[in-house]
N, C-alpha and C positions, 0 to 999 in steps of 0.2 A: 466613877465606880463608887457604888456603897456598900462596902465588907458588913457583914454580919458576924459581929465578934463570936458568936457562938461555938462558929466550925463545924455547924454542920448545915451549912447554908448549901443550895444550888446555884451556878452559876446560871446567871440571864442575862443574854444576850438581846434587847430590845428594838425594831427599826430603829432607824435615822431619823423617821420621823415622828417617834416619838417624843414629846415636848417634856419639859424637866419636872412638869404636875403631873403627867398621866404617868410618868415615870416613878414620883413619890408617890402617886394613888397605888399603881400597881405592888410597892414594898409593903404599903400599907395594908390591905387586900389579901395578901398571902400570910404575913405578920396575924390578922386578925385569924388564920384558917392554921395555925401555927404549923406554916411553911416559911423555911427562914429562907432567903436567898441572898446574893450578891448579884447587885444590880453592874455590867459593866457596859462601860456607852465606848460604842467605837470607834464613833468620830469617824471613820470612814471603813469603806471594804477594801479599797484598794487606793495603799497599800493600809493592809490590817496587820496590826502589832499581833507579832503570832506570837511572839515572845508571852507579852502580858496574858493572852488566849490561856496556854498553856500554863504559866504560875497560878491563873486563878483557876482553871478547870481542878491542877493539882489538888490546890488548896481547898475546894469545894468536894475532894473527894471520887472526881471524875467525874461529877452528874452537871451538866450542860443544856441548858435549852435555848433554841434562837427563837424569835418570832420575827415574824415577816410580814408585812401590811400589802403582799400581791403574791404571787403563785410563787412557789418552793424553789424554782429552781432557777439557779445563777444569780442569786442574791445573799445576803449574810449567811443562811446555812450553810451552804455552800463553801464560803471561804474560811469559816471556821471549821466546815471538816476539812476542808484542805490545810490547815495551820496543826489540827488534832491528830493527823493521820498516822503519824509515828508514836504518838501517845499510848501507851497501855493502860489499859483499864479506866478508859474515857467510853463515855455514850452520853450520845449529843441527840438530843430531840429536837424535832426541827417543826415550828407551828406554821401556816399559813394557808393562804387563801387556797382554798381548792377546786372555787365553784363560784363565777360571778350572776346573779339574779338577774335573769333575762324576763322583761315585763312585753308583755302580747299589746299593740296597739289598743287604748282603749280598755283594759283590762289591769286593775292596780292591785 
């Protein structure tokens, strides 16, 4: 996890497989768009520290985003709204694939 001292950072939730540069580009990225966020890595879905979930969503205000590197559903979204679900005044935005690029034989 990288807090953003500020407090008024979003909580981001990034795949698994994202690598610990794409992960520094991405603070960096939002930093220059002055979006502050807190990066937190979750090391896995199951079991997902719903404890930690929840101090940082706290802490960030309720504002939550997962991303996901395949289609939305049954993956890190997913178990962070299950971890958020008793939370009030939490809203979790959930990024990912929606649509994979299907190429015609011969046709690029």
């Amino acid at each position: 996890m990288i807090p953003d001292p500020s407090g008024s950072d979003t909580l981001v939730l990034p795949p698994l497989t994202f690598s610990k540069m794409t992960t520094t580009n991405l603070l960096y990225l939002c930093n220059m768009q002055g979006v502050n966020i807190r990066v937190m890595d979750p090391f896995t879905i199951k079991p997902l520290d719903s404890q930690a979930v929840q101090e940082h969503a706290a802490a960030c205000g309720g504002r939550v985003v997962t991303v996901e590197d395949h289609y939305p559903e049954g993956g890190l979204g997913d178990a962070v709204l299950a971890a958020l679900a008793t939370c009030r005044n939490v809203v979790v935005r959930k990024l990912a694939v929606t649509g994979v690029p299907r190429y015609r034989p011969g046709k690029i």
